[in-house]
PARO-85348 format. One record per atom (N, C-alpha, C, CB): x, y, z. Coordinates in steps of 0.02 Angstrom, whole numbers, padded with zeros to 5 digits, always signed. Glycine has a CB too. Layout:
<atoms>
XYZ...
</atoms>
This chain:
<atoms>
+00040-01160+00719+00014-01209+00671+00069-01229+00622-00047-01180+00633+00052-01292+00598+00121-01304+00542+00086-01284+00474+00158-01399+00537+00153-01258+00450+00174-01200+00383+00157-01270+00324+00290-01158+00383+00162-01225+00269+00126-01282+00189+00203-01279+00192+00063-01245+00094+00258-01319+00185+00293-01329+00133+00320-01299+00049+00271-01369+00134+00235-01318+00012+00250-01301-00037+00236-01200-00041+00210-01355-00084+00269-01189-00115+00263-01119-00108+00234-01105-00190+00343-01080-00083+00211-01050-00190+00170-01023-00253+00209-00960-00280+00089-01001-00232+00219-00965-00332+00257-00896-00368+00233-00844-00399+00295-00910-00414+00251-00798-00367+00205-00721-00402+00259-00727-00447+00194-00628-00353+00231-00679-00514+00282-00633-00525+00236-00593-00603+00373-00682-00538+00239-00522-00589+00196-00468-00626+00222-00423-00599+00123-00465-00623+00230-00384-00694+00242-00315-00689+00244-00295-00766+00311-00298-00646+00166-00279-00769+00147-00257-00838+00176-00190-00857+00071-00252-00844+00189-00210-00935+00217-00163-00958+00208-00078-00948+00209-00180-01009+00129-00070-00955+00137+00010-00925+00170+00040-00863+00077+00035-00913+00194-00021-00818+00240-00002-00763+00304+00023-00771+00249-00051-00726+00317-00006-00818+00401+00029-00849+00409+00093-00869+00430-00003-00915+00332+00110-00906+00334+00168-00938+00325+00217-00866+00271+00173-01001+00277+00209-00833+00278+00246-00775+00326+00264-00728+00244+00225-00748+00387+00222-00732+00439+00218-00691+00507+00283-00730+00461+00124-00687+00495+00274-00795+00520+00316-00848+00492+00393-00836+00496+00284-00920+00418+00402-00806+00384+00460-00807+00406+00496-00739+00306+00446-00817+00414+00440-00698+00409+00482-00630+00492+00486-00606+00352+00438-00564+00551+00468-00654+00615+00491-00653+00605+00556-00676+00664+00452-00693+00580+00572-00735+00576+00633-00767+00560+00703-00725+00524+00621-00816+00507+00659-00675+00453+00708-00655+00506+00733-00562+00347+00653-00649+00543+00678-00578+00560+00692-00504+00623+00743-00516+00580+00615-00456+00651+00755-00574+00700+00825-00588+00666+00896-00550+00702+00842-00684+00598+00886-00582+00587+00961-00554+00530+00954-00491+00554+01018-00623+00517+00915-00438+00479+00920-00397+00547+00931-00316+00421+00848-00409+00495+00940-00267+00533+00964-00229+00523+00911-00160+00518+01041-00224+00455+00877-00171+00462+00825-00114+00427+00750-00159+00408+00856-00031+00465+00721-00110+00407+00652-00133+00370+00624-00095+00431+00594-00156+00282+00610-00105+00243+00577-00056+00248+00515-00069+00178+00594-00051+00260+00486-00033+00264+00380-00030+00212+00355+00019+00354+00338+00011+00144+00335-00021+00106+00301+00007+00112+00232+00032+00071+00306-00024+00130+00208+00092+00140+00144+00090+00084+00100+00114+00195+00133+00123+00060+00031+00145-00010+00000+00146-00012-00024+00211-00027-00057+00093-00027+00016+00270-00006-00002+00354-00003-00066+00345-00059+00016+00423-00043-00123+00299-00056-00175+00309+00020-00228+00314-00108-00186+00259+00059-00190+00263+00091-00224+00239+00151-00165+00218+00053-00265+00190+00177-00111+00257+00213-00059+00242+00290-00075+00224+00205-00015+00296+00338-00107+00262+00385-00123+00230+00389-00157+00173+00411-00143+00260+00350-00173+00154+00357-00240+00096+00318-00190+00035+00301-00336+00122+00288-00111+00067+00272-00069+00007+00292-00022-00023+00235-00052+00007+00376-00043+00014+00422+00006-00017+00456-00020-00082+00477+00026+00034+00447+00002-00139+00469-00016-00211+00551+00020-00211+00406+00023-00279+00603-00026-00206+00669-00022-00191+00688+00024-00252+00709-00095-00184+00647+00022-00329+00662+00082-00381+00626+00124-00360+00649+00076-00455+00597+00130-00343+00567+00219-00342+00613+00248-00290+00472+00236-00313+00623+00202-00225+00673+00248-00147+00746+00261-00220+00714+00158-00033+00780+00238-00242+00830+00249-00261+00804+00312-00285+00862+00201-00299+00757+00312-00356+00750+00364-00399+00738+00440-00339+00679+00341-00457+00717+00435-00301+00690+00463-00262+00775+00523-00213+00640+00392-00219+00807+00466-00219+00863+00465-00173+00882+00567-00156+00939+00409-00223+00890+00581-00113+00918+00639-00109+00849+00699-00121+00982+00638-00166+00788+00704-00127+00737+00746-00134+00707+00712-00033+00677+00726-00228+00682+00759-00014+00651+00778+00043+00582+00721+00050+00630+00863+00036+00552+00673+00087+00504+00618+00087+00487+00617+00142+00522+00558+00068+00407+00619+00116+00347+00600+00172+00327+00552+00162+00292+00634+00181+00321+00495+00207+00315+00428+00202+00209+00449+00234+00392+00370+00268+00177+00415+00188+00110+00415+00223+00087+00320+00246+00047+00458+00158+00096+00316+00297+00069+00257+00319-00011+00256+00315+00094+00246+00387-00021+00222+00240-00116+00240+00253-00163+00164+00266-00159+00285+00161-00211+00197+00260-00239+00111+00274-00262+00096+00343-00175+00052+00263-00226+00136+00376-00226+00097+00456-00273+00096+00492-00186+00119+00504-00332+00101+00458-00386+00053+00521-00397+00006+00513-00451+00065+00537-00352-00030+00440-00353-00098+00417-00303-00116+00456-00345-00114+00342-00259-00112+00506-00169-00126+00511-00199-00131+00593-00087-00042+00480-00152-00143+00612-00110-00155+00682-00070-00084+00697-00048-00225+00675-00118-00046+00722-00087+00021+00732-00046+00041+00784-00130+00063+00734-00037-00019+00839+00024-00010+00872+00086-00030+00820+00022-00053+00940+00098-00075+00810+00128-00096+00760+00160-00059+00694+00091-00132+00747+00112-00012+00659+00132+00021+00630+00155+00094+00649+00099+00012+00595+00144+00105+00717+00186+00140+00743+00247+00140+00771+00166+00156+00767+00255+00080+00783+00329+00048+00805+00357+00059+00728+00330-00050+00840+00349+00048+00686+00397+00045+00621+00403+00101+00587+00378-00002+00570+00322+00161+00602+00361+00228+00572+00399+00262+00584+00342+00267+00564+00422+00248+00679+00469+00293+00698+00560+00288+00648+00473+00273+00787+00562+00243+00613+00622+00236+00579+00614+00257+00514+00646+00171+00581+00558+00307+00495+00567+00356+00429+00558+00436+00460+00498+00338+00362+00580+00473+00502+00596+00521+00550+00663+00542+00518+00598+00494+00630+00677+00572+00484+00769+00607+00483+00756+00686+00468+00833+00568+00401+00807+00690+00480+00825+00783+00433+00792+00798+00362+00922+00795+00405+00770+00736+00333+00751+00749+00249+00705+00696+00237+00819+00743+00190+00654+00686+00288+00609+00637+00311+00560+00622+00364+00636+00601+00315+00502+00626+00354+00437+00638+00397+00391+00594+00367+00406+00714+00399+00334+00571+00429+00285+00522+00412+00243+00551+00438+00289+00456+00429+00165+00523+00407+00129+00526+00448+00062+00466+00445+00116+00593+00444+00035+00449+00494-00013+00378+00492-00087+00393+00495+00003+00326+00559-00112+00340+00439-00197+00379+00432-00227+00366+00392-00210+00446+00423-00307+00355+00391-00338+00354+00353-00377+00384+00307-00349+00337+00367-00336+00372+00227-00346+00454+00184-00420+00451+00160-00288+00468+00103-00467+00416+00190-00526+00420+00173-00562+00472+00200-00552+00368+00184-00527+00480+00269-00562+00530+00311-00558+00623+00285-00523+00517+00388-00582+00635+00288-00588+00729+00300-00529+00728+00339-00666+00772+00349-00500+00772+00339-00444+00830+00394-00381+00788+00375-00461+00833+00506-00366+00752+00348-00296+00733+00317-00248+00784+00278-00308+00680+00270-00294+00837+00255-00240+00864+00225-00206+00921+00238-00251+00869+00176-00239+00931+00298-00208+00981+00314-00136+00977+00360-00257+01015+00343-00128+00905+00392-00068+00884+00425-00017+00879+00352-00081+00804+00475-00042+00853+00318-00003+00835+00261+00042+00891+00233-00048+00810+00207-00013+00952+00229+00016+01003+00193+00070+01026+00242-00036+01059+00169+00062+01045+00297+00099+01071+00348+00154+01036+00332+00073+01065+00418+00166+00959+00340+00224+00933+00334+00268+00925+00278+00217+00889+00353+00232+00946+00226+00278+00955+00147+00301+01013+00143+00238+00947+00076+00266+01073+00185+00326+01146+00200+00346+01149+00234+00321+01205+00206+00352+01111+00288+00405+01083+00338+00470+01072+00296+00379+01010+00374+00456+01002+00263+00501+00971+00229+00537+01016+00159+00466+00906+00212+00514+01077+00140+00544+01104+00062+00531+01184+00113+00480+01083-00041+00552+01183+00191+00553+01258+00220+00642+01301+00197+00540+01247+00324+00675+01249+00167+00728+01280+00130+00730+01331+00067+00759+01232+00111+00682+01286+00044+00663+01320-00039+00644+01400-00039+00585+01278-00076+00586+01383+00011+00527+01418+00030+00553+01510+00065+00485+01357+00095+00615+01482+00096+00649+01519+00140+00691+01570+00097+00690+01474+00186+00713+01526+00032+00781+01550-00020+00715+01597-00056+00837+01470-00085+00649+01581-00089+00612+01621-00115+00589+01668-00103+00585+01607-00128+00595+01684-00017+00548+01746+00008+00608+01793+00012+00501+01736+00090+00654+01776+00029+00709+01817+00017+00726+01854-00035+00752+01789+00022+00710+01834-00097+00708+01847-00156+00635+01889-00160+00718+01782-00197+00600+01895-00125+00525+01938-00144+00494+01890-00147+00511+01985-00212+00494+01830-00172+00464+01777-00246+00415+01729-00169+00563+01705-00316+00363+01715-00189+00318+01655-00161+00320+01591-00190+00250+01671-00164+00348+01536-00179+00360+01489-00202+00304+01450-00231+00391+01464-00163+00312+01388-00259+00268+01350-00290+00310+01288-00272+00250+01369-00368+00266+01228-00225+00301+01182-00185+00276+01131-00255+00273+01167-00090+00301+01085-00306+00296+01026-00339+00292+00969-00291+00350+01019-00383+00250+00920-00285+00257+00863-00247+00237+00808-00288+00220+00865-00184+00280+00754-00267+00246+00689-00326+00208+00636-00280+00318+00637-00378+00154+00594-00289+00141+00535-00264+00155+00485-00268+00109+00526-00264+00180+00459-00264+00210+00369-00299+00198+00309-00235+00326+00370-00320+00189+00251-00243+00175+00198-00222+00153+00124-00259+00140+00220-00190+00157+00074-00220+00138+00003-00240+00038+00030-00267+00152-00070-00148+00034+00001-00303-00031-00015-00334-00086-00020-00280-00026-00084-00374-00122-00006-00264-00204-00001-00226-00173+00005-00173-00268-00066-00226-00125+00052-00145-00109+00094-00073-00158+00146-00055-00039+00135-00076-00187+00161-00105-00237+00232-00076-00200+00291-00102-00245+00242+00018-00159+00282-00153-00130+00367-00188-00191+00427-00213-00079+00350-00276-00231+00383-00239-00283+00422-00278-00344+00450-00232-00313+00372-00336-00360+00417-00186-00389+00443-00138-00358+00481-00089-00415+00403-00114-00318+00470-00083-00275+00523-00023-00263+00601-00066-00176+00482+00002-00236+00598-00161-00256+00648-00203-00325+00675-00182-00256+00623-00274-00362+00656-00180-00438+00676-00193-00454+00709-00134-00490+00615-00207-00422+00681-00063-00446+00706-00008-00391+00784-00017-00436+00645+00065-00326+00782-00025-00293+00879-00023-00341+00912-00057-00209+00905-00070-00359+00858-00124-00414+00910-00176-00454+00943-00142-00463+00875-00227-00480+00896-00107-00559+00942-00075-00607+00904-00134-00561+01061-00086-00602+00865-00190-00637+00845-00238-00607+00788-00281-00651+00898-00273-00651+00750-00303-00632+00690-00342-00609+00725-00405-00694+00633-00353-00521+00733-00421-00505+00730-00472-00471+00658-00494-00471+00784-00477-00454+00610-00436-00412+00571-00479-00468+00491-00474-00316+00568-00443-00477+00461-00508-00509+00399-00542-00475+00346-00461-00467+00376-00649-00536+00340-00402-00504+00285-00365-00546+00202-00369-00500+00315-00284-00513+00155-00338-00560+00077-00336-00529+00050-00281-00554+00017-00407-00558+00016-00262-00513-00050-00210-00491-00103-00249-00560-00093-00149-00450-00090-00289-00410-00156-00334-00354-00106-00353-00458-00199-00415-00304-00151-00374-00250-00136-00423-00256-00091-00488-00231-00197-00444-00214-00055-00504-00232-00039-00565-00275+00021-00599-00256-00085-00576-00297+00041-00557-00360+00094-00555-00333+00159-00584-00392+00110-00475-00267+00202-00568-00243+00252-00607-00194+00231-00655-00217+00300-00568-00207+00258-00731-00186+00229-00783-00131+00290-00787-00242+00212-00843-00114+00339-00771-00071+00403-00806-00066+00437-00747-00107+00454-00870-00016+00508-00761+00002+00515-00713-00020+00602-00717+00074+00482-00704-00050+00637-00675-00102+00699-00690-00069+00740-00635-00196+00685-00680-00061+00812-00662-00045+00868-00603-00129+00906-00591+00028+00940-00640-00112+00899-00516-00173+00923-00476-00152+00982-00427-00205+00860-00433-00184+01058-00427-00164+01105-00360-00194+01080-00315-00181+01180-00357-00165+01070-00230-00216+01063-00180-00194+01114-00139-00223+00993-00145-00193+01167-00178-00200+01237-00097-00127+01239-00087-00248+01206+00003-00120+01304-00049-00061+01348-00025+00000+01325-00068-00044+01338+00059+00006+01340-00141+00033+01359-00172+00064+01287-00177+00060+01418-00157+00053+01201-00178+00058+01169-00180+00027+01131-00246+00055+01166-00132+00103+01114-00262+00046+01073-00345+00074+00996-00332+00081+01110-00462+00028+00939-00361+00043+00876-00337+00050+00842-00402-00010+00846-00287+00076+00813-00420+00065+00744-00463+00059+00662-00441+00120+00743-00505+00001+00646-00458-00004+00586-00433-00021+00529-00513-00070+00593-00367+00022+00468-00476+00058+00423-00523+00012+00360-00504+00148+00415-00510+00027+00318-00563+00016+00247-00569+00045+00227-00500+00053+00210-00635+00017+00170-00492+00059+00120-00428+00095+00065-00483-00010+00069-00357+00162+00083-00453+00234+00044-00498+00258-00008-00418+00325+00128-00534+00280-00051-00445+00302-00131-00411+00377-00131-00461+00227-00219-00435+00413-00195-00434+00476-00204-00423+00478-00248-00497+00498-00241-00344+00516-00220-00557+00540-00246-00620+00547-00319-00601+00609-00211-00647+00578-00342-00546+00582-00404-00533+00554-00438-00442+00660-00412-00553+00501-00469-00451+00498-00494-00419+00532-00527-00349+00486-00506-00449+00609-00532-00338+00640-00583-00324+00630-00604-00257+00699-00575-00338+00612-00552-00213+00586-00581-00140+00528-00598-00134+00591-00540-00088+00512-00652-00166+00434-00696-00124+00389-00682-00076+00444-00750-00091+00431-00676-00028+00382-00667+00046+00348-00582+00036+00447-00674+00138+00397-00542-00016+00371-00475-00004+00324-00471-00083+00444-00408+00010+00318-00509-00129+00272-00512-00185+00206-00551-00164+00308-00546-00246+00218-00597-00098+00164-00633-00048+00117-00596-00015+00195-00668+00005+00162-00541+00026+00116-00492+00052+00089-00426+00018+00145-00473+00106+00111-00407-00065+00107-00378-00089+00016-00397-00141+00178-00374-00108+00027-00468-00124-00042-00483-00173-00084-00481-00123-00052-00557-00218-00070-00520-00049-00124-00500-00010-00151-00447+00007-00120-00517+00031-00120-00423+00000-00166-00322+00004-00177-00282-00043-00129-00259+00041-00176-00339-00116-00214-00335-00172-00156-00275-00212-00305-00310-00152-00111-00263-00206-00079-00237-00248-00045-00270-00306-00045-00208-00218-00039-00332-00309-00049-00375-00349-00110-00434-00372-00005-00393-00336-00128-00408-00454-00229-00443-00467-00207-00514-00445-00278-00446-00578-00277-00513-00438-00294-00609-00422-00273-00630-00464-00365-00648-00418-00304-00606-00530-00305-00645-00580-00232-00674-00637-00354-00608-00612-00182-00639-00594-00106-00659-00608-00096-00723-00571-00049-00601-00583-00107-00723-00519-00093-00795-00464-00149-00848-00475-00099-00774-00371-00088-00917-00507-00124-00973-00505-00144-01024-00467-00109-00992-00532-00114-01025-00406-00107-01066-00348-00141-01041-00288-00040-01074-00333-00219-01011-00298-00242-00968-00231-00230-01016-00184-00323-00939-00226-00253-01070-00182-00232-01120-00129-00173-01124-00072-00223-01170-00163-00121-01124-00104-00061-01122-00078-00050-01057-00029-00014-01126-00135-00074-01005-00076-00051-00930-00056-00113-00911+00012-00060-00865-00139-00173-00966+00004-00207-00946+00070-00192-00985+00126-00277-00946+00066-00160-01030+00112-00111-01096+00152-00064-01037+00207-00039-01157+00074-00027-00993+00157+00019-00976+00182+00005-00915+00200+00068-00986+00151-00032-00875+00197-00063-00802+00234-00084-00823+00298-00133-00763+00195-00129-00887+00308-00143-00907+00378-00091-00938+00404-00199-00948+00387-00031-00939+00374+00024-00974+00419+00096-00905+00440+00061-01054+00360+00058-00853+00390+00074-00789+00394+00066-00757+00471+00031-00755+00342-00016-00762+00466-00053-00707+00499-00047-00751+00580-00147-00690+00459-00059-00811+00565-00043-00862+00649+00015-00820+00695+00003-00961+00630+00060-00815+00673+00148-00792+00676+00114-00735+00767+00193-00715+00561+00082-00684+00729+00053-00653+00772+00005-00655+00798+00052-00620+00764-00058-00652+00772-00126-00648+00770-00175-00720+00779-00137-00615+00705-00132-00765+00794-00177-00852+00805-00262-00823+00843-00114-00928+00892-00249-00790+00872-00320-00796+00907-00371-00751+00879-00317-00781+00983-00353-00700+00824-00399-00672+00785-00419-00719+00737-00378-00615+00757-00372-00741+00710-00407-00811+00651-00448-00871+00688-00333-00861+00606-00445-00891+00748-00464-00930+00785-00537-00913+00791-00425-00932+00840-00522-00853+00798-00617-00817+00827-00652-00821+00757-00624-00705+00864-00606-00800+00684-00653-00802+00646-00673-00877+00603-00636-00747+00607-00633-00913+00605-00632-00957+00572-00607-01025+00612-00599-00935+00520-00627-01029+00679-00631-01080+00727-00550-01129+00736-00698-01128+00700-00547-01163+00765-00496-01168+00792-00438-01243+00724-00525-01190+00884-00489-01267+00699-00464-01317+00635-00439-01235+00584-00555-01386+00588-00384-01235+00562-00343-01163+00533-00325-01205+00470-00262-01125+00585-00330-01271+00449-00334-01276+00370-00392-01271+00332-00311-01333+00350-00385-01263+00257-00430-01262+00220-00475-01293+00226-00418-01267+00178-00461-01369+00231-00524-01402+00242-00554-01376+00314-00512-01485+00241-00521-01366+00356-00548-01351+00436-00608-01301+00412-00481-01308+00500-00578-01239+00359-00614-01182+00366-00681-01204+00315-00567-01112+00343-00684-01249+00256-00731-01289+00229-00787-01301+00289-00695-01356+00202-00777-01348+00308-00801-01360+00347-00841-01316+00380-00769-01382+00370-00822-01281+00416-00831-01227+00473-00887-01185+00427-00750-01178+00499-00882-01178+00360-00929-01126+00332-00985-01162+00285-00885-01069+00288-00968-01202+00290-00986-01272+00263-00997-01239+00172-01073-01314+00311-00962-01235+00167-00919-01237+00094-00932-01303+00052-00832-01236+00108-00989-01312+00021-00992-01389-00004-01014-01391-00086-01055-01435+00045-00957-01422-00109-00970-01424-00211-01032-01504-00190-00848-01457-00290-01078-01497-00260-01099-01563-00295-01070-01607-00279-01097-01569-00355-01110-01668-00238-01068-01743-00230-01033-01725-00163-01004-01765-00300-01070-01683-00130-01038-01666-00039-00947-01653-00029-01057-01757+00020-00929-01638-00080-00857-01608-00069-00843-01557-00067-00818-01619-00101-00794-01542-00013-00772-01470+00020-00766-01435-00036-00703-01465+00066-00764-01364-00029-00746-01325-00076-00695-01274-00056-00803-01299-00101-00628-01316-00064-00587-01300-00029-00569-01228-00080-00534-01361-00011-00589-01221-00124-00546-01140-00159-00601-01093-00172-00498-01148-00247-00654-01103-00122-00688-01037-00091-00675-01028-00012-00772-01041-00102-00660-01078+00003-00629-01068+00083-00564-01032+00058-00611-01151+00136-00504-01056+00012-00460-00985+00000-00474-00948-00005-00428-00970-00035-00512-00912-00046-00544-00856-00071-00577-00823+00001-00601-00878-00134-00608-00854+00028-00647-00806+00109-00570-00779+00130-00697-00875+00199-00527-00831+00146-00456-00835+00207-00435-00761+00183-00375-00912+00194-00441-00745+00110-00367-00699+00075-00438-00629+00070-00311-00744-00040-00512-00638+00049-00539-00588+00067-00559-00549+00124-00569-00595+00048-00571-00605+00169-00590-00600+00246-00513-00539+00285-00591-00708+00288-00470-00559+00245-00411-00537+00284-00413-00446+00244-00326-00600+00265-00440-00462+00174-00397-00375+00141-00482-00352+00163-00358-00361+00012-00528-00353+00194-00579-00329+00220-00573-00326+00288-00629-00358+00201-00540-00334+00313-00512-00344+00407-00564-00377+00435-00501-00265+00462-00600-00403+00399-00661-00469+00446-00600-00507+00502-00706-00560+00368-00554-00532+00487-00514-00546+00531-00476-00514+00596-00486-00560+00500-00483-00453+00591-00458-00407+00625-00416-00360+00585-00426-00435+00676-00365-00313+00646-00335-00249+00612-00272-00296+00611-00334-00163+00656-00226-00315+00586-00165-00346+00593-00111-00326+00506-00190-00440+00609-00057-00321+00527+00006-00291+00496+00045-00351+00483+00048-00239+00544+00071-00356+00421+00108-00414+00416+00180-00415+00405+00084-00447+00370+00203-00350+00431+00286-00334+00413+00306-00340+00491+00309-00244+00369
</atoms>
């Protein structure tokens, strides 16, 4: 299908993000691994280029979550390239029961150095782990599931954990889980594009829904033409999809910015299907 031309500009990153970014340097002195939630939907584009730096040189489990929303072949093709000596993934949905126990296994996998230097010594270790990720990845729920119990505050929007709280989840594992922090600067588009569509950036920052649902279906076509086809018939512009749902304001005119609004909800609810946009 042909692409909009025009383009719409994100750009947000409220101030308590700075402070959080300040907290979880601090915090990453004395922890021993880091968990990086990323959004199958949209996983490369949910790597926050400050936190991998801050991060740099501590032991990382990449959690690909989300993925019964995603393209799970797909996001298996791309986890195999977070696999190293000081690096492990794993893919899943942290809603479910039995997540945490792969999890745990793989964070004493990953700190079996520490662990190794302490028993030697007599001493039983105490593994520190931090959570960090883009905004509405599922940090707080994936917390809640090691818990065994809702300690940390979750939503399906942005924004939902305000501070950053130490939680034990078993075998001598203590966690801290953080705000979801985004990129001080905006500057790649296409990745602040796919960053709002999977709601890690609010609606209510973006003024141009129009444009930005213009360009998610000129996104999602790339791969997926025949899942959008099935849901929203074979006319793939706004007005097409007007139409099609019959979307009609006072005085019989389309209502073309609730047909955005379906295109960009329909998609972060997988009414459209499971599809990955990295």
């Amino acid at each position: 299908m042909e692409k909009n031309n025009v383009s719409a500009k994100i750009n947000w990153f409220p101030g308590h993000m700075k402070k959080t970014i300040g907290e979880i340097r601090e915090k990453l002195k004395i922890v021993d691994v880091v968990i990086y939630v990323l959004d199958s939907r949209a996983p490369i584009s949910s790597i926050n280029p400050s936190l991998s730096r801050l991060s740099e040189g501590k032991p990382i489990l990449y959690i690909f979550n989300k993925v019964d929303l995603a393209d799970e072949a797909r996001v298996r093709e791309l986890s195999k390239g977070y696999k190293s000596e000081n690096s492990d993934y794993c893919i899943m949905n942290s809603t479910l029961s039995g997540a945490s126990k792969i999890i745990k296994q793989k964070i004493l996998s990953l700190t079996k150095s520490k662990l190794d230097r302490m028993k030697n010594k007599g001493l039983k270790a105490i593994i520190r782990s931090i959570v960090v990720g883009v905004p509405n990845s599922g940090k707080s729920t994936l917390v809640n599931n090691l818990c065994g119990k809702a300690k940390a505050v979750t939503g399906n929007r942005a924004g939902v954990t305000k501070q950053t709280q130490w939680v034990s989840i078993g075998d001598n594992i203590e966690l801290c889980d953080t705000p979801g922090t985004l990129y001080p600067n905006l500057e790649n588009q296409n990745v602040a594009k796919k960053l709002f569509f999977i709601g890690s950036i609010k609606d209510e920052v973006v003024a141009d829904i129009n444009t930005l649902a213009v360009e998610l279906i000129a996104l999602i076509s790339e791969k997926y033409n025949t899942l959008l086809q099935k849901r929203f018939g074979e006319d793939l512009t706004l007005e097409g999809i007007a139409k099609e749902r019959s979307f009609i304001v006072s005085g019989g005119e389309l209502d073309i910015e609730r047909a955005a609004n379906a295109v960009i909800d329909d998609f972060r609810k997988c009414r459209i299907g499971k599809i990955t946009l990295d």
